[in-house]
PyMOL Python script that loads the backbone (N, CA, C, O; Angstrom):
from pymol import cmd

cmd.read_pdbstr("""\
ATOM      1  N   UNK A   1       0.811  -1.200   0.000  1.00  0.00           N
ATOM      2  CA  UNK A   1       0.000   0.000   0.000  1.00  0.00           C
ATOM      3  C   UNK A   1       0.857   1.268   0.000  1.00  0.00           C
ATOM      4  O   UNK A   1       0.487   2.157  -0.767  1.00  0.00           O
ATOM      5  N   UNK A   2       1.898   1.476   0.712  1.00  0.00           N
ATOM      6  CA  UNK A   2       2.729   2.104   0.499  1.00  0.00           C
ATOM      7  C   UNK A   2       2.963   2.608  -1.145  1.00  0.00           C
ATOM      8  O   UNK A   2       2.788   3.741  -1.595  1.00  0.00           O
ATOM      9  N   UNK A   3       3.388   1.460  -1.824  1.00  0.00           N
ATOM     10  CA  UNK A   3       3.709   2.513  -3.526  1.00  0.00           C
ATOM     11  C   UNK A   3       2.792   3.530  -3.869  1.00  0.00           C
ATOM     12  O   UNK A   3       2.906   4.742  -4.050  1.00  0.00           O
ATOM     13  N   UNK A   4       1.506   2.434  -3.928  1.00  0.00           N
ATOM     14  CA  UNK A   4       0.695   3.630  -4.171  1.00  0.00           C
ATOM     15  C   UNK A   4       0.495   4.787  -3.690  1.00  0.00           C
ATOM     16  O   UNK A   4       0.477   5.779  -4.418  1.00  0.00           O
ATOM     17  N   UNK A   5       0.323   4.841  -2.462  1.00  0.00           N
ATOM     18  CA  UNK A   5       0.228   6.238  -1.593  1.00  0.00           C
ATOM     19  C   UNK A   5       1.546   7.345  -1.952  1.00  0.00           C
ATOM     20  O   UNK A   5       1.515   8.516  -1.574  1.00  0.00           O
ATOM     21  N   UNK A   6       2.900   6.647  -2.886  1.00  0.00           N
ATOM     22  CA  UNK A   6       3.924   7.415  -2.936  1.00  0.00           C
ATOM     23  C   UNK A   6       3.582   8.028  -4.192  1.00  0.00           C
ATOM     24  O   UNK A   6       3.801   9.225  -4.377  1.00  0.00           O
ATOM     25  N   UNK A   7       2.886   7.045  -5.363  1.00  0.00           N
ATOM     26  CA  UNK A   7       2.330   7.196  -6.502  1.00  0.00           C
ATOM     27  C   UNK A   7       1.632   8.404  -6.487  1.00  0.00           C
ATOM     28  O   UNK A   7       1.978   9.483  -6.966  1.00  0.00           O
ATOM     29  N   UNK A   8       0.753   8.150  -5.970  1.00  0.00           N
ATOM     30  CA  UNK A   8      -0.624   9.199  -5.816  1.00  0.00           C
ATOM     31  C   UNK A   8      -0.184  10.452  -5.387  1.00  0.00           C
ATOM     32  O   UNK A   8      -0.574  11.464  -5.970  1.00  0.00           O
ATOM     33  N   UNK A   9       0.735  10.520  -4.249  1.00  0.00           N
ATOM     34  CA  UNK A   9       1.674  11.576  -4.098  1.00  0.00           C
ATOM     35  C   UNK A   9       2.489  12.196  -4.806  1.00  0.00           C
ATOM     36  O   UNK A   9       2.744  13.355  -4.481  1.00  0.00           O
ATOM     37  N   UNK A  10       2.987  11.749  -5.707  1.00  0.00           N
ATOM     38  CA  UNK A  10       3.875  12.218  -6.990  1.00  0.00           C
ATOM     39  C   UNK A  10       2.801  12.753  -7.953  1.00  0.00           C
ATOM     40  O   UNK A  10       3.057  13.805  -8.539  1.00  0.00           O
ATOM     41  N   UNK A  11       1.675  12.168  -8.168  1.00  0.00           N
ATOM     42  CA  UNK A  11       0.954  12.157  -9.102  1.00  0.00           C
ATOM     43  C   UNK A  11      -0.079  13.764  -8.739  1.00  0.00           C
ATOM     44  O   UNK A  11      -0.077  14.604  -9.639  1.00  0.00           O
ATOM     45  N   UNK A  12      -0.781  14.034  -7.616  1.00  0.00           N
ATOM     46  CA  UNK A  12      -0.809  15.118  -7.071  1.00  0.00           C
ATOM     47  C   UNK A  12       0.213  16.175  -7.060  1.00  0.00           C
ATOM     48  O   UNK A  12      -0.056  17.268  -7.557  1.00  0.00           O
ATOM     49  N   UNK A  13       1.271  15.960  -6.578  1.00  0.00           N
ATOM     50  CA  UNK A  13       2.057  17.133  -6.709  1.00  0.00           C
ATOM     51  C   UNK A  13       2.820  17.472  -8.005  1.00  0.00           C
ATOM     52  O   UNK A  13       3.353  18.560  -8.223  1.00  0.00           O
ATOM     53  N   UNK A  14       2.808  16.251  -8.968  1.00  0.00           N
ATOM     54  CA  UNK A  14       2.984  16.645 -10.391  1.00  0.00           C
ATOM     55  C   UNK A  14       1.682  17.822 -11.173  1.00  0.00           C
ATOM     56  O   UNK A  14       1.896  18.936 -11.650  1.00  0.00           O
ATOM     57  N   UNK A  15       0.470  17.140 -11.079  1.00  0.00           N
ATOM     58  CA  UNK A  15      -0.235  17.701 -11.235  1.00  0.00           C
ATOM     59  C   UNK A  15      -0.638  19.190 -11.075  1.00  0.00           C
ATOM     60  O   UNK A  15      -1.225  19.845 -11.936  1.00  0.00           O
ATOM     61  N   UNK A  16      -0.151  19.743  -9.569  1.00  0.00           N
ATOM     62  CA  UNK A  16      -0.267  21.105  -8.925  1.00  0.00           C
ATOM     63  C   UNK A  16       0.511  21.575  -9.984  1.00  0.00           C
ATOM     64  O   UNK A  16       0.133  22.053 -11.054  1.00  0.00           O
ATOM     65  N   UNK A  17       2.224  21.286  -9.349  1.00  0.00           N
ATOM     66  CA  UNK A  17       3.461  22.456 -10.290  1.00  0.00           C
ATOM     67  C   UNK A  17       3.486  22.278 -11.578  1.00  0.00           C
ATOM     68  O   UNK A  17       3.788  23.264 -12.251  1.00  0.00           O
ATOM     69  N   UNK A  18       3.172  20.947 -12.307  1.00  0.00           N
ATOM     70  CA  UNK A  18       2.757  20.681 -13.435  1.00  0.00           C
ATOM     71  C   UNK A  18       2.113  21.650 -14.080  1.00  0.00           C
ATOM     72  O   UNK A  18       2.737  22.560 -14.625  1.00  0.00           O
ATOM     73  N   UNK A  19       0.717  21.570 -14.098  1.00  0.00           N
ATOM     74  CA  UNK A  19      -0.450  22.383 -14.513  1.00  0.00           C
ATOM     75  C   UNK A  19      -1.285  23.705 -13.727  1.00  0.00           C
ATOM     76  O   UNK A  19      -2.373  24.162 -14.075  1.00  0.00           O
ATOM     77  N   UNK A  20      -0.474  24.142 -12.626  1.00  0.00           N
ATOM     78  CA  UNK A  20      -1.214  24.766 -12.008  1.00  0.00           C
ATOM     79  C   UNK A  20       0.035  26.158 -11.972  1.00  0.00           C
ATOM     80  O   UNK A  20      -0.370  27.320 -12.006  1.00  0.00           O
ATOM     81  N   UNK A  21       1.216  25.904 -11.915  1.00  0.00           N
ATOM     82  CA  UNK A  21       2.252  26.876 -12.019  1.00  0.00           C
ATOM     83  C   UNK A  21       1.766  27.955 -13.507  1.00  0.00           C
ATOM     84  O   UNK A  21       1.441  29.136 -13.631  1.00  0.00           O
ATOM     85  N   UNK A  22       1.955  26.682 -14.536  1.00  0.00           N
ATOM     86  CA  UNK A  22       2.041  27.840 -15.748  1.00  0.00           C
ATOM     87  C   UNK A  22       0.133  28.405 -15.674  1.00  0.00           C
ATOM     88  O   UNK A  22      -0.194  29.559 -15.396  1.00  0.00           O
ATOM     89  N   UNK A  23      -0.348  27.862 -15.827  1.00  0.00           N
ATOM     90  CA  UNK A  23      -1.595  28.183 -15.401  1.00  0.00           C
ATOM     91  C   UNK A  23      -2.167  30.044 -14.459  1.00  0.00           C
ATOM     92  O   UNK A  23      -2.900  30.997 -14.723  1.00  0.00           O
ATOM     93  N   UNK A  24      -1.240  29.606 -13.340  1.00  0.00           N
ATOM     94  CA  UNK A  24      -0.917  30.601 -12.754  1.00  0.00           C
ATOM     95  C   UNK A  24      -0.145  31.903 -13.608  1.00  0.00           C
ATOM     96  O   UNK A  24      -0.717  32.992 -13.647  1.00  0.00           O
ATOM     97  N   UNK A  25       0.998  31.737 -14.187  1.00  0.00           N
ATOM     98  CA  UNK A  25       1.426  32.090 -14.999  1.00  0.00           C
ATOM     99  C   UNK A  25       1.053  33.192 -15.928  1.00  0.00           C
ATOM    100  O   UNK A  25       1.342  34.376 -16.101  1.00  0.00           O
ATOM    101  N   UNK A  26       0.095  32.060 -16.574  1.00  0.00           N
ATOM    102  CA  UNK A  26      -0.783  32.591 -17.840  1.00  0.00           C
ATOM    103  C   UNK A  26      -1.954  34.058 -17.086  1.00  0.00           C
ATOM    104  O   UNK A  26      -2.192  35.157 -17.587  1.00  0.00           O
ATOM    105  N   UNK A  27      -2.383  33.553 -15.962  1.00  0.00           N
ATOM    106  CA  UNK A  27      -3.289  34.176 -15.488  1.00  0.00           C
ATOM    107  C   UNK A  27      -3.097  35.683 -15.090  1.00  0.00           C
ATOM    108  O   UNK A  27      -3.848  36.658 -15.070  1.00  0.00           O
ATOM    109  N   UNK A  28      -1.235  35.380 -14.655  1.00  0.00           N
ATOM    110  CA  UNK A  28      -0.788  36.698 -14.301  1.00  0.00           C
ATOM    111  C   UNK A  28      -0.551  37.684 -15.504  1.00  0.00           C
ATOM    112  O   UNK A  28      -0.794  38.875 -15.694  1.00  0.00           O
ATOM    113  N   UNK A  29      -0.004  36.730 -16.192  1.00  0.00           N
ATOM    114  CA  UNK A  29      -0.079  37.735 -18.071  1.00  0.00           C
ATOM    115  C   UNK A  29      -1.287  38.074 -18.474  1.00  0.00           C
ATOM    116  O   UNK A  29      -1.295  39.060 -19.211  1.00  0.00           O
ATOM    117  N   UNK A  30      -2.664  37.435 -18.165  1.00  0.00           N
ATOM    118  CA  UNK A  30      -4.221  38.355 -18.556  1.00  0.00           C
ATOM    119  C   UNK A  30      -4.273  39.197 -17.743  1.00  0.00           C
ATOM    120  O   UNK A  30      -4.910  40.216 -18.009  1.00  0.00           O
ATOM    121  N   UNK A  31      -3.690  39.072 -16.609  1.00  0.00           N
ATOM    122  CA  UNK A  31      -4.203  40.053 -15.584  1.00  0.00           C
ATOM    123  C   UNK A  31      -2.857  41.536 -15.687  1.00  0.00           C
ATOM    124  O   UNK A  31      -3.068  42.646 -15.201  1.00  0.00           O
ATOM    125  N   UNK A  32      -2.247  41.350 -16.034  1.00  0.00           N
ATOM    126  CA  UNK A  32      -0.660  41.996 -16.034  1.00  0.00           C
ATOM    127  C   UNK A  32      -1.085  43.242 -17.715  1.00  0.00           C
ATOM    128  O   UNK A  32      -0.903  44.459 -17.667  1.00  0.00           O
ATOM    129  N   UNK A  33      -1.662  42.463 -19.047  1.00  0.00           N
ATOM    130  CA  UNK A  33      -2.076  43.104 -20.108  1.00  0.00           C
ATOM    131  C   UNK A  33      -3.448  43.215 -19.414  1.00  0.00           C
ATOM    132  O   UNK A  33      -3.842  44.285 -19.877  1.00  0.00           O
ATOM    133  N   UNK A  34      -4.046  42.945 -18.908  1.00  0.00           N
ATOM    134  CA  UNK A  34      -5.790  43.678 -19.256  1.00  0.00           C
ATOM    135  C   UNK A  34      -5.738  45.375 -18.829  1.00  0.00           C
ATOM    136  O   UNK A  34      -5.075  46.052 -18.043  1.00  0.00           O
ATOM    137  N   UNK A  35      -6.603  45.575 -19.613  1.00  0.00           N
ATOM    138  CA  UNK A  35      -6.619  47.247 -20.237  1.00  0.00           C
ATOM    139  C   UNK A  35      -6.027  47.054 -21.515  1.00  0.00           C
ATOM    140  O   UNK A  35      -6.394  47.904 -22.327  1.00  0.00           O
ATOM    141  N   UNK A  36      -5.407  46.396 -21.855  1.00  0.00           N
ATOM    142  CA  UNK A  36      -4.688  46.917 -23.345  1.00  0.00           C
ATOM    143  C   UNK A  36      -5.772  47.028 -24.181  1.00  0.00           C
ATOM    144  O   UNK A  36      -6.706  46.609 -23.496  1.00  0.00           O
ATOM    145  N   UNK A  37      -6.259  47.387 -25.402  1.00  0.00           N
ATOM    146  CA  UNK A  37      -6.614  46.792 -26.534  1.00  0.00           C
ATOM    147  C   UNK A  37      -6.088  46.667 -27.769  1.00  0.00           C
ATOM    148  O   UNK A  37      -4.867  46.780 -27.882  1.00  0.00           O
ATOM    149  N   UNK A  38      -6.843  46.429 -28.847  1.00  0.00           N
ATOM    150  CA  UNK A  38      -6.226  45.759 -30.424  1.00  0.00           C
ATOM    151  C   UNK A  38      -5.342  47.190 -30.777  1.00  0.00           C
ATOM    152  O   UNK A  38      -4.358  47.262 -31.513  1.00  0.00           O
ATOM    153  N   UNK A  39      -5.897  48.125 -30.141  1.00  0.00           N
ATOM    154  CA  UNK A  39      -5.123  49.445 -31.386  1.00  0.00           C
ATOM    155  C   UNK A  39      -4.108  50.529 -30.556  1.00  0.00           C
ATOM    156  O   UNK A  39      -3.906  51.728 -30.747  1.00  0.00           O
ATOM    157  N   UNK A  40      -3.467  49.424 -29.384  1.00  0.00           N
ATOM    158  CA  UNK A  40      -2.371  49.889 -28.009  1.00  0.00           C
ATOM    159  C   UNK A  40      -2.786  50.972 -27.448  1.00  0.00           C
ATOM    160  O   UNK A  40      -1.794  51.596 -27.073  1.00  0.00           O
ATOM    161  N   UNK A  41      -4.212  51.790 -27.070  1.00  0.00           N
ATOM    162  CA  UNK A  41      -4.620  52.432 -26.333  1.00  0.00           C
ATOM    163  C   UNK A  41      -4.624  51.669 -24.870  1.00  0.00           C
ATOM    164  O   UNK A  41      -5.128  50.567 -24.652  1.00  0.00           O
ATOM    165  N   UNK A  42      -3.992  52.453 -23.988  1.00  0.00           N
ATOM    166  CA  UNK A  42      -4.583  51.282 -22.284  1.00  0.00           C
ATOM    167  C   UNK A  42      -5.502  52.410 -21.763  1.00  0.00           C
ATOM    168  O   UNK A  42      -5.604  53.611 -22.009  1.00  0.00           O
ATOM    169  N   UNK A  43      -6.104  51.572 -20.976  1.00  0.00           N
ATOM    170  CA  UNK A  43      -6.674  52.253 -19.983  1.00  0.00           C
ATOM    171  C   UNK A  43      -6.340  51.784 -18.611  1.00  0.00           C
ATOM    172  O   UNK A  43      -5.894  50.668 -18.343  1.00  0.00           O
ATOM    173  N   UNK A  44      -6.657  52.967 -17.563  1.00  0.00           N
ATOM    174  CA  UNK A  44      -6.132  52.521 -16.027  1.00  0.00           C
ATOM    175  C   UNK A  44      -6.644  51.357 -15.064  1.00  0.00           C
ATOM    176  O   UNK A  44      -7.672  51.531 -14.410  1.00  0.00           O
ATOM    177  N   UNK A  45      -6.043  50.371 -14.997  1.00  0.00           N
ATOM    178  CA  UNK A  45      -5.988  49.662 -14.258  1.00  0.00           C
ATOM    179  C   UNK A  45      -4.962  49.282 -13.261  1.00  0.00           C
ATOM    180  O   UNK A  45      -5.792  48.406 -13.018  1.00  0.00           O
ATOM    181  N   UNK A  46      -4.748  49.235 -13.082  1.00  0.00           N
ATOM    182  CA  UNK A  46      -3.581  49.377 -11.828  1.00  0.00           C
ATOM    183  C   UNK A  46      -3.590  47.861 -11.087  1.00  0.00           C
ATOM    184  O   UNK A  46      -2.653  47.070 -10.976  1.00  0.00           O
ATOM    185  N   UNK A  47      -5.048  47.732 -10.598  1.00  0.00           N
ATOM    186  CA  UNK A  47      -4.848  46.814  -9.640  1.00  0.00           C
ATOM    187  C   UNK A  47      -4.615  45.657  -9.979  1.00  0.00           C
ATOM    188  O   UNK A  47      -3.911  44.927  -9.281  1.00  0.00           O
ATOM    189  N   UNK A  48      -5.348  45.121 -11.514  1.00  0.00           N
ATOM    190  CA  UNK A  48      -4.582  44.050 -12.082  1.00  0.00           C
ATOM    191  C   UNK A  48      -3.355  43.798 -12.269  1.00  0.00           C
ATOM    192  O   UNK A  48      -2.811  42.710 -12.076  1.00  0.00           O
ATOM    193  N   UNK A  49      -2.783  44.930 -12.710  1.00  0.00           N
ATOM    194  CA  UNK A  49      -1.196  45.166 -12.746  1.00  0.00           C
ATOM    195  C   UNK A  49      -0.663  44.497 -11.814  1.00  0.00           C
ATOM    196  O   UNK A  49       0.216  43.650 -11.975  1.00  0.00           O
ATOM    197  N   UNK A  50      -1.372  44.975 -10.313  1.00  0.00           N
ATOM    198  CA  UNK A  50      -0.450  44.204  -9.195  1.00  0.00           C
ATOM    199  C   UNK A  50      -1.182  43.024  -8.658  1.00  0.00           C
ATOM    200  O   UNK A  50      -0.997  42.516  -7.552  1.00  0.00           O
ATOM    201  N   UNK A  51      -2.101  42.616  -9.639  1.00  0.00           N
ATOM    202  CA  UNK A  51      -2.522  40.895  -9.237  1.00  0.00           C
ATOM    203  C   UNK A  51      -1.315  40.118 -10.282  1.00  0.00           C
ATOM    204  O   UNK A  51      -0.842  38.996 -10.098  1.00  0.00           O
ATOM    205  N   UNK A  52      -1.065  40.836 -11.137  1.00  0.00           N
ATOM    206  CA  UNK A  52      -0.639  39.813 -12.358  1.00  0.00           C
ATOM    207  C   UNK A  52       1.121  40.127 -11.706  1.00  0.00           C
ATOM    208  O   UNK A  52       1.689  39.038 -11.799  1.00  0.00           O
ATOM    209  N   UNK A  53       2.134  41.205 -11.103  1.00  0.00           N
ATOM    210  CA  UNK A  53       2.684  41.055 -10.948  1.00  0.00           C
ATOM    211  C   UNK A  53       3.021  40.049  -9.851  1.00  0.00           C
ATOM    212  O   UNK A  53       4.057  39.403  -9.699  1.00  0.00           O
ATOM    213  N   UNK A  54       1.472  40.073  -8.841  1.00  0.00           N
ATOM    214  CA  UNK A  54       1.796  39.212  -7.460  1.00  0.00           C
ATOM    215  C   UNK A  54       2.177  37.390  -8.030  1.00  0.00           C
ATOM    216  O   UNK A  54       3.082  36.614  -7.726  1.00  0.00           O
ATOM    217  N   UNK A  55       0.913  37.270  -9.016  1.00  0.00           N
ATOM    218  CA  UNK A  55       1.018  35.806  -9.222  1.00  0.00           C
ATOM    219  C   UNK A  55       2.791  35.678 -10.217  1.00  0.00           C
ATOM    220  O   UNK A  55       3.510  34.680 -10.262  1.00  0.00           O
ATOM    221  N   UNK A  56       2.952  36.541 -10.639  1.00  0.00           N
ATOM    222  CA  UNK A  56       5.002  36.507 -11.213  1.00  0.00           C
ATOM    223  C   UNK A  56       5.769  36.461 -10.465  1.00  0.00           C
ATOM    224  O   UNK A  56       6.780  35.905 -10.892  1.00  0.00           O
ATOM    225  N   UNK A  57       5.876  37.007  -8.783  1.00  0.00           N
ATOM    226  CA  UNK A  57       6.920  36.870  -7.716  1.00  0.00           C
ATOM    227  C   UNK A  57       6.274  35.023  -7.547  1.00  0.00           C
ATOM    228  O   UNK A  57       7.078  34.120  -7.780  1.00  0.00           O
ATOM    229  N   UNK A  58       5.054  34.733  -7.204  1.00  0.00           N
ATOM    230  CA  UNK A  58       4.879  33.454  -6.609  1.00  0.00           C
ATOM    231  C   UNK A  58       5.472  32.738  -7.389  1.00  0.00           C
ATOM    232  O   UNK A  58       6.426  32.204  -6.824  1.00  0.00           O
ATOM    233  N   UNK A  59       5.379  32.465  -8.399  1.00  0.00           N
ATOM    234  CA  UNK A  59       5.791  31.725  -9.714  1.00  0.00           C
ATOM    235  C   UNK A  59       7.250  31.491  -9.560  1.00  0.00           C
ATOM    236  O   UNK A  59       7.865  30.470  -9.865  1.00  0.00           O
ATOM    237  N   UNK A  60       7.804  32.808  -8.940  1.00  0.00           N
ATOM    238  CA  UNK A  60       9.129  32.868  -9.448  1.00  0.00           C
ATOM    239  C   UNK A  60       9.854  31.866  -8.038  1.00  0.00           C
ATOM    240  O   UNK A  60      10.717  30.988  -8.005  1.00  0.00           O
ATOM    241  N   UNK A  61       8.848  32.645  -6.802  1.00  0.00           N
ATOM    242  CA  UNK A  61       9.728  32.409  -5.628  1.00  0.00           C
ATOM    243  C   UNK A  61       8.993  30.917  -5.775  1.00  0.00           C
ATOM    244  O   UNK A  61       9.956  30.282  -5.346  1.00  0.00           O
ATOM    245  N   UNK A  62       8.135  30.027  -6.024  1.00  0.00           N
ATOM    246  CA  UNK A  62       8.117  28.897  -6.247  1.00  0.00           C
ATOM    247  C   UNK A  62       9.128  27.476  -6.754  1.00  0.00           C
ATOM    248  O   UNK A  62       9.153  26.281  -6.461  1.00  0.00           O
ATOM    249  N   UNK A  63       9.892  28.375  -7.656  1.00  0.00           N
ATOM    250  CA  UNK A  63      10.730  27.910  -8.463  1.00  0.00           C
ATOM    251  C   UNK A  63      11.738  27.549  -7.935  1.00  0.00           C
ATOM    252  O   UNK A  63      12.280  26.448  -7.832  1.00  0.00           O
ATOM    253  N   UNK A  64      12.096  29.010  -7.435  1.00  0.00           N
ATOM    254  CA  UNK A  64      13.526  29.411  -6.862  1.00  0.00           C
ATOM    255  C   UNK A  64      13.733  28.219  -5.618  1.00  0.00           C
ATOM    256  O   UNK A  64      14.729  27.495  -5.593  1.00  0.00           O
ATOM    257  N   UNK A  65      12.361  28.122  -4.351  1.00  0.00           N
ATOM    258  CA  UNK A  65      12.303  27.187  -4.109  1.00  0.00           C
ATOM    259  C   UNK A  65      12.268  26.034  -4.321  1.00  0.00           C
ATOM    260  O   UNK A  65      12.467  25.354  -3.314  1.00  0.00           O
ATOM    261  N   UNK A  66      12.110  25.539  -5.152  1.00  0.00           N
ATOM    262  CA  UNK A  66      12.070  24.208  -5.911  1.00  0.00           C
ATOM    263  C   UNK A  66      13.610  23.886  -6.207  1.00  0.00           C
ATOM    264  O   UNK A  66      14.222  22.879  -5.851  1.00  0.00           O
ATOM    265  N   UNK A  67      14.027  24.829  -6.841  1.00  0.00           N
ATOM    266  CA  UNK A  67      15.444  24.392  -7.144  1.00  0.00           C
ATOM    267  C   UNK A  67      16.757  24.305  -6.177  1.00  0.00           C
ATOM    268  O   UNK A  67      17.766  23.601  -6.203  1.00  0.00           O
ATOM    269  N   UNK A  68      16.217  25.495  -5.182  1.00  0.00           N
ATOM    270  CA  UNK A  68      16.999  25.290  -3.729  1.00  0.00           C
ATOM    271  C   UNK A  68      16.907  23.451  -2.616  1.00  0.00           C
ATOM    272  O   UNK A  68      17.690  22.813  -1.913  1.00  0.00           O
ATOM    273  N   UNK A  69      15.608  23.317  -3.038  1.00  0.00           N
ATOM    274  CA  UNK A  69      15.004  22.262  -2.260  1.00  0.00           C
ATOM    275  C   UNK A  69      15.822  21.007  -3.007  1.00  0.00           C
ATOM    276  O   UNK A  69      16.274  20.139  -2.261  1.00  0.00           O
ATOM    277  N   UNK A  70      16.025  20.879  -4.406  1.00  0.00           N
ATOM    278  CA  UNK A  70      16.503  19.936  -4.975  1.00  0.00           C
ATOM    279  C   UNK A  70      17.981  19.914  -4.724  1.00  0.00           C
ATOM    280  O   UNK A  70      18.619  18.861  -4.736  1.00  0.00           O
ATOM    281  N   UNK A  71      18.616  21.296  -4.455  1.00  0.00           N
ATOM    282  CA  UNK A  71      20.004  20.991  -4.273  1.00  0.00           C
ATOM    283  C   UNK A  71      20.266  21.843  -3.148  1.00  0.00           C
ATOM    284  O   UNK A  71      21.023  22.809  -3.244  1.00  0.00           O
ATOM    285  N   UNK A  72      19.559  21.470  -1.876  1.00  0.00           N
ATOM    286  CA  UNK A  72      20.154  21.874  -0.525  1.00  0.00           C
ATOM    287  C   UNK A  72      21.025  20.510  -0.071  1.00  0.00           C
ATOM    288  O   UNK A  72      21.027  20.518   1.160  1.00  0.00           O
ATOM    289  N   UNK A  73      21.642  19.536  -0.483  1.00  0.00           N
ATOM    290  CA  UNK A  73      22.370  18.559  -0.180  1.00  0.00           C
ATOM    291  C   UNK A  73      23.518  19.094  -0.455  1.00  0.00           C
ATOM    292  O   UNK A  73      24.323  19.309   0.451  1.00  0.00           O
ATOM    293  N   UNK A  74      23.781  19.389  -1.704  1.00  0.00           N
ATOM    294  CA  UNK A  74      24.889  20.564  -2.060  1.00  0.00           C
ATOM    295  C   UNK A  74      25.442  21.470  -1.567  1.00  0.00           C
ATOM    296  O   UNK A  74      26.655  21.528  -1.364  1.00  0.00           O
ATOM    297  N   UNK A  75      24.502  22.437  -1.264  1.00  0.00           N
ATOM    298  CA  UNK A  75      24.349  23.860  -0.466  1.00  0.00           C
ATOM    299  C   UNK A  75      24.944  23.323   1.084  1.00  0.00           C
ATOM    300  O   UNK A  75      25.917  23.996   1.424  1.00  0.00           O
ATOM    301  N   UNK A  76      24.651  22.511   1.844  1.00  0.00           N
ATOM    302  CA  UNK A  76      24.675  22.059   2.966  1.00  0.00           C
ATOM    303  C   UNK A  76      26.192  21.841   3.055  1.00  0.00           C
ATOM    304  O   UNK A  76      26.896  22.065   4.040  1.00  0.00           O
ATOM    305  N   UNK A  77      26.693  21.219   1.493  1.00  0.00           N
ATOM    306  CA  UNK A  77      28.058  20.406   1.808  1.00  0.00           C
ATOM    307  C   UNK A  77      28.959  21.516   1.735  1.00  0.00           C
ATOM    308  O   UNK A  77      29.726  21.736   2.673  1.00  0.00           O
ATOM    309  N   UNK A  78      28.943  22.153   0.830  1.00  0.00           N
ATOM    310  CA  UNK A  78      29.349  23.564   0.047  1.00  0.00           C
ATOM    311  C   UNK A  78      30.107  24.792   0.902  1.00  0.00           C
ATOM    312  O   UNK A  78      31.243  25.266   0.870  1.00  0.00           O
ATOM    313  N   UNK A  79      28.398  25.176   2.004  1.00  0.00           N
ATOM    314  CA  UNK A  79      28.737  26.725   3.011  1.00  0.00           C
ATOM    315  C   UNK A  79      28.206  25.771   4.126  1.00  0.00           C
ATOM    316  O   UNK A  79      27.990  26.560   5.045  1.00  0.00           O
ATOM    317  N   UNK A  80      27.911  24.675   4.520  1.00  0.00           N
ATOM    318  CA  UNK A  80      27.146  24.785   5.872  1.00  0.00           C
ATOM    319  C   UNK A  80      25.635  24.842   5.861  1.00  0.00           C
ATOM    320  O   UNK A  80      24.873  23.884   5.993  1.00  0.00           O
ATOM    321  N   UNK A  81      25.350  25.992   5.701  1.00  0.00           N
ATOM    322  CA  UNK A  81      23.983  26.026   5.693  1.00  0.00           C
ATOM    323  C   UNK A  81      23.245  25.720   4.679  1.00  0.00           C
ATOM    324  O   UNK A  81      23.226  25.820   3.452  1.00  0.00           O
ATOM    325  N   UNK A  82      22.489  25.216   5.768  1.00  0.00           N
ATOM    326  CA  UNK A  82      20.548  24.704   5.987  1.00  0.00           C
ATOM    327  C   UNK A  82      19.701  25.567   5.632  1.00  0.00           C
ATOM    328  O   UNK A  82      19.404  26.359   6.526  1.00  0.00           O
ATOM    329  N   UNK A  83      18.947  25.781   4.168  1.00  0.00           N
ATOM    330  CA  UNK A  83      18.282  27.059   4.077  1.00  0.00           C
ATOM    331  C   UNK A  83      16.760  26.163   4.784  1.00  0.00           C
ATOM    332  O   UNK A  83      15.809  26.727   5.326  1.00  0.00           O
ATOM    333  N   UNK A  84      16.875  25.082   4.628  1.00  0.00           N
ATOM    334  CA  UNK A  84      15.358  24.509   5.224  1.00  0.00           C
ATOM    335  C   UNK A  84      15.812  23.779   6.748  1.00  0.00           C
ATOM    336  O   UNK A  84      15.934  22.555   6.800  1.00  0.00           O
ATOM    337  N   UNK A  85      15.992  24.437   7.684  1.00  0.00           N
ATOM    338  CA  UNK A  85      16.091  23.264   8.885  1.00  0.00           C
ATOM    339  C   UNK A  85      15.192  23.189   9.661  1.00  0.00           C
ATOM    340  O   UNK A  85      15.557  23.108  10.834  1.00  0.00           O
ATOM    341  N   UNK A  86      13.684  23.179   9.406  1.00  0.00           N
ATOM    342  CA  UNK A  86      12.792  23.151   9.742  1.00  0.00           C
ATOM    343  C   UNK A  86      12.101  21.335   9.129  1.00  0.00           C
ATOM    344  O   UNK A  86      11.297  20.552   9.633  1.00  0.00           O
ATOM    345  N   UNK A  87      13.000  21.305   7.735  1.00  0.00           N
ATOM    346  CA  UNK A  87      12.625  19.893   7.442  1.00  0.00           C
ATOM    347  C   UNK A  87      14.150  19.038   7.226  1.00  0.00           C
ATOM    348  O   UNK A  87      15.018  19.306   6.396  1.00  0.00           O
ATOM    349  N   UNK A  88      14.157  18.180   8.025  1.00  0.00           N
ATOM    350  CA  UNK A  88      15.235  17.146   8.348  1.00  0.00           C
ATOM    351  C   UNK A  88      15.791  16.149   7.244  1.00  0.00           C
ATOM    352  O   UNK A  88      14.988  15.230   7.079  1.00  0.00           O
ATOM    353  N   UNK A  89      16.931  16.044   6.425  1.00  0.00           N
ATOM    354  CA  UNK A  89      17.634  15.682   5.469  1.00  0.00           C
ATOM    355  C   UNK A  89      17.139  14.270   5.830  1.00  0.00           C
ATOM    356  O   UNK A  89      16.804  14.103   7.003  1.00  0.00           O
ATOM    357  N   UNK A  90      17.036  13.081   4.858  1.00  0.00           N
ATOM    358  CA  UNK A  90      16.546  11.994   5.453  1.00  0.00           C
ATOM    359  C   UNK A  90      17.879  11.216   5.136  1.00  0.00           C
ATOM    360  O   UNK A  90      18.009  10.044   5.487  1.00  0.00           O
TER     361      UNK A  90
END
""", "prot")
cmd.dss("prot")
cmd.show_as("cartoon", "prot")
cmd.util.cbc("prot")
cmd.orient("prot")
């Protein structure tokens, strides 16, 4: 029972950063252009501006995490520090 539950776990969290990152993504670019139209007149919107920039830091600092998380074994051997020591190297 175990595989599966590791399965299903992979399979969920593929799914999220998978399809839900660029997703996110995309959402921040409608929200980041809305006001534009076909003939480059904008009009003021602002606050989308800073929905579509918010979902571009998450995206980003998502990542950034992701890639820290994959090579804090490195990082650890490297300087010492633990940017996660809240979760225990197994």
């Amino acid at each position: 029972m175990t595989y599966l539950e590791s399965i299903l776990k992979v399979l969920v969290i593929g799914l999220v950063l998978g399809a839900g990152l660029p997703a996110l993504f995309a959402t921040g670019l409608l929200a980041f252009s809305n006001g534009e139209s076909a003939d480059g007149t904008a009009t003021a919107r602002p606050v989308s501006r800073y929905v579509g920039v918010a979902l571009f830091v998450f995206v980003g600092w998502v990542i950034l995490t992701a890639v820290l998380w994959i090579t804090r074994a490195t990082i650890i051997h490297h300087t010492g520090i633990d940017l996660f020591p809240f979760m225990p190297a197994k």
